[in-house]
LOTOR-970838 format. One record per atom (N, C-alpha, C): residue number from 1; x, y, z; residue in three letters. Coordinates in nm, 2 decimals, m for minus. Layout:
ATOM  num       X       Y       Z  residuo
ATOM  NUM       X       Y       Z      ALA
...
***
This chain:
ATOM  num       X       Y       Z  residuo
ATOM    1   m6.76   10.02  m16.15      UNK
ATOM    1   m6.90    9.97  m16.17      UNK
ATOM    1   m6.95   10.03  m16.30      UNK
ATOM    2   m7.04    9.97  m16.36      UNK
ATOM    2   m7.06    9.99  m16.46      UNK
ATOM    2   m7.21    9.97  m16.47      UNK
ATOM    3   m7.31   10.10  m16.50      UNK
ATOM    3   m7.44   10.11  m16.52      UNK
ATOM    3   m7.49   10.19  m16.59      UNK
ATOM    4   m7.59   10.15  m16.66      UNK
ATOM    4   m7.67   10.28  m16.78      UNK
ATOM    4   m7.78   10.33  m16.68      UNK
ATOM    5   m7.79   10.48  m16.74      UNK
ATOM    5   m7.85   10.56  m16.66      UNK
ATOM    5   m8.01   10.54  m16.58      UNK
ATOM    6   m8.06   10.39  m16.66      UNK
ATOM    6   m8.22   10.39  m16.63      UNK
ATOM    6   m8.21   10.31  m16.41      UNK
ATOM    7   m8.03   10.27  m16.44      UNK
ATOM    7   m8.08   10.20  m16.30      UNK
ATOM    7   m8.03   10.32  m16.24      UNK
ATOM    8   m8.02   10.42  m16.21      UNK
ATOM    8   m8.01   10.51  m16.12      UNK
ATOM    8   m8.12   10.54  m16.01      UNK
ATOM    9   m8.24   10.47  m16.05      UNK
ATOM    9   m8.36   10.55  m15.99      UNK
ATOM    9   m8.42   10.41  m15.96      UNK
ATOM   10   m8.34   10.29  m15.95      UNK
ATOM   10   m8.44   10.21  m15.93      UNK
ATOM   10   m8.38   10.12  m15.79      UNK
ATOM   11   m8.44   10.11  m15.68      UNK
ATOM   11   m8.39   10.07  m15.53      UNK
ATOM   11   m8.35    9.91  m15.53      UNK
ATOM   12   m8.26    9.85  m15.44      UNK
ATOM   12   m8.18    9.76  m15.45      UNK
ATOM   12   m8.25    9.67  m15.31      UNK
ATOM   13   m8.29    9.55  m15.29      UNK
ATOM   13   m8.32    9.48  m15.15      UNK
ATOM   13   m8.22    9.47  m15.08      UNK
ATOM   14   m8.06    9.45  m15.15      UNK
ATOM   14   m7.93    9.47  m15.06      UNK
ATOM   14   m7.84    9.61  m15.09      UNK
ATOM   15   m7.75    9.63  m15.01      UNK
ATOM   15   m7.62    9.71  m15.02      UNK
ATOM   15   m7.52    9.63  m15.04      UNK
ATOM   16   m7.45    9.62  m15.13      UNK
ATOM   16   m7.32    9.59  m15.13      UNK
ATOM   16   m7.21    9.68  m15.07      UNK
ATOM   17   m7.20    9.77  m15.06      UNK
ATOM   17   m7.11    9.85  m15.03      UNK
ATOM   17   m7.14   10.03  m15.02      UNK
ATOM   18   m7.07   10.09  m14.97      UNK
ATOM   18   m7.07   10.25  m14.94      UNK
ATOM   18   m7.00   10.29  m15.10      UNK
ATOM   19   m7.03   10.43  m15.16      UNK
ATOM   19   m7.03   10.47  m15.26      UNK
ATOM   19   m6.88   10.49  m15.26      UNK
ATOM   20   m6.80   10.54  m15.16      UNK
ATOM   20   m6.65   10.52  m15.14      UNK
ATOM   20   m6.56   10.42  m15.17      UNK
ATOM   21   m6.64   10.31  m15.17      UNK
ATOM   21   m6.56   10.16  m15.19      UNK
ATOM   21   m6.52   10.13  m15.34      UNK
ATOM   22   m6.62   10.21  m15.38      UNK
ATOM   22   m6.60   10.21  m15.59      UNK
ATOM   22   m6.52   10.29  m15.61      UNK
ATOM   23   m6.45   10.23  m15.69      UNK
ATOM   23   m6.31   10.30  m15.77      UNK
ATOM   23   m6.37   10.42  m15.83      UNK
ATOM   24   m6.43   10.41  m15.93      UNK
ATOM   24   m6.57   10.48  m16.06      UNK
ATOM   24   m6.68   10.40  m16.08      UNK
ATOM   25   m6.74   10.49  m16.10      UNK
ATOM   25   m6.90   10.49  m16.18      UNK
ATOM   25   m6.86   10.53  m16.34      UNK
ATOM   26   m6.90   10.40  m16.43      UNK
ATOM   26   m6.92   10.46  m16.54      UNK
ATOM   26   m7.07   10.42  m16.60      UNK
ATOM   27   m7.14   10.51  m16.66      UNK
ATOM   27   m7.27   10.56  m16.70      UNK
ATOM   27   m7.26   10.66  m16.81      UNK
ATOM   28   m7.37   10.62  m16.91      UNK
ATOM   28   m7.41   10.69  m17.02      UNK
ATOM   28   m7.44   10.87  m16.98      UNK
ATOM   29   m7.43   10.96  m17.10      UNK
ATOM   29   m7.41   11.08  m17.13      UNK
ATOM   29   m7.60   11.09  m17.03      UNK
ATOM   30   m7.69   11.03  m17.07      UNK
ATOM   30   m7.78   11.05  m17.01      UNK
ATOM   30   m7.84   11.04  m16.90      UNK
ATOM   31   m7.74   11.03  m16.81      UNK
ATOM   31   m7.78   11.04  m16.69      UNK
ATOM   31   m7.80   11.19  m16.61      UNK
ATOM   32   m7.91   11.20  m16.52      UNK
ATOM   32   m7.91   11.29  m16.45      UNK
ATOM   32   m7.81   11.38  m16.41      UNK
ATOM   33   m7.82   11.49  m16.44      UNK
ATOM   33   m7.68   11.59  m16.43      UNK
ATOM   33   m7.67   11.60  m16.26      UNK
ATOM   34   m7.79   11.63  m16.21      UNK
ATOM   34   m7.81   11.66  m16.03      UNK
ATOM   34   m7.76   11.55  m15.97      UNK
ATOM   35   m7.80   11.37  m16.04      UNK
ATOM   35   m7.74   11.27  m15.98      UNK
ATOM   35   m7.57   11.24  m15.98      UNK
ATOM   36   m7.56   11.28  m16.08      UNK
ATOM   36   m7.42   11.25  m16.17      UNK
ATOM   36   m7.35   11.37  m16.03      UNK
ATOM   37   m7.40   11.49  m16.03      UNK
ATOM   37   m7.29   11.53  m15.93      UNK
ATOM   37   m7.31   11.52  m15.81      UNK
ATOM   38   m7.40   11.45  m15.74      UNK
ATOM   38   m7.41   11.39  m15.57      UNK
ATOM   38   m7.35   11.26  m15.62      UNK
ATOM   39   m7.31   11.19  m15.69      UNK
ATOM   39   m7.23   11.09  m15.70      UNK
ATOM   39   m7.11   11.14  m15.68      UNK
ATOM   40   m7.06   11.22  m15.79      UNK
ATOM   40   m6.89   11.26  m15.79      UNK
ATOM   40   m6.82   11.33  m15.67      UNK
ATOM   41   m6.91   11.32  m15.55      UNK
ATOM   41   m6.90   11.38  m15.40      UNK
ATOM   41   m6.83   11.22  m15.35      UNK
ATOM   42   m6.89   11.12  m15.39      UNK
ATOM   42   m6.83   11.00  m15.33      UNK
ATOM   42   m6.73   10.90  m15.38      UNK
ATOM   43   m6.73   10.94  m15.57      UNK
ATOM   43   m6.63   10.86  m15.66      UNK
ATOM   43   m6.66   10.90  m15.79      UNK
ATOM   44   m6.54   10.87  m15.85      UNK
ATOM   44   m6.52   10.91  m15.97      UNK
ATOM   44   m6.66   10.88  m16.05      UNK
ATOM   45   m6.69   10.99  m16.14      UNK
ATOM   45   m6.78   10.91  m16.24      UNK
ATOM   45   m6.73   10.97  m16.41      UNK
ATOM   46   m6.72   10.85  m16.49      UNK
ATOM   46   m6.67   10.86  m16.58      UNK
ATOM   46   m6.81   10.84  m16.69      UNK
ATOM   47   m6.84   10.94  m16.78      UNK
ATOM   47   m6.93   10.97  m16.89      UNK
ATOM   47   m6.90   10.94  m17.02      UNK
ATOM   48   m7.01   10.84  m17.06      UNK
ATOM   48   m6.97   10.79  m17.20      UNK
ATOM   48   m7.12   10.84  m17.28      UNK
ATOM   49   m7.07   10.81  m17.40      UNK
ATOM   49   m7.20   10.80  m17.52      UNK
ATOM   49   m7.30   10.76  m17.54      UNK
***
């Protein structure tokens, strides 16, 4: 999956799936350091520029 850091905080009307089911998360350098690691409890997350 692939998202920049502004959708992290913003709620979804569906679920697609459990945080498990994703391979990786990749997301810019500026994402929430507190979010970034309650994520890496469920799947990879890979940090870019």
């Amino acid at each position: 999956m692939l998202a920049d850091y502004t959708k992290f905080s913003r709620k979804s009307l569906y679920k697609i799936c459990e945080w498990q089911a994703i391979t990786a998360l990749m997301t810019n350098d500026m994402a929430d350091p507190l979010l970034v690691a309650k994520l890496e409890k469920q799947t990879q997350v890979i940090l870019g520029e």
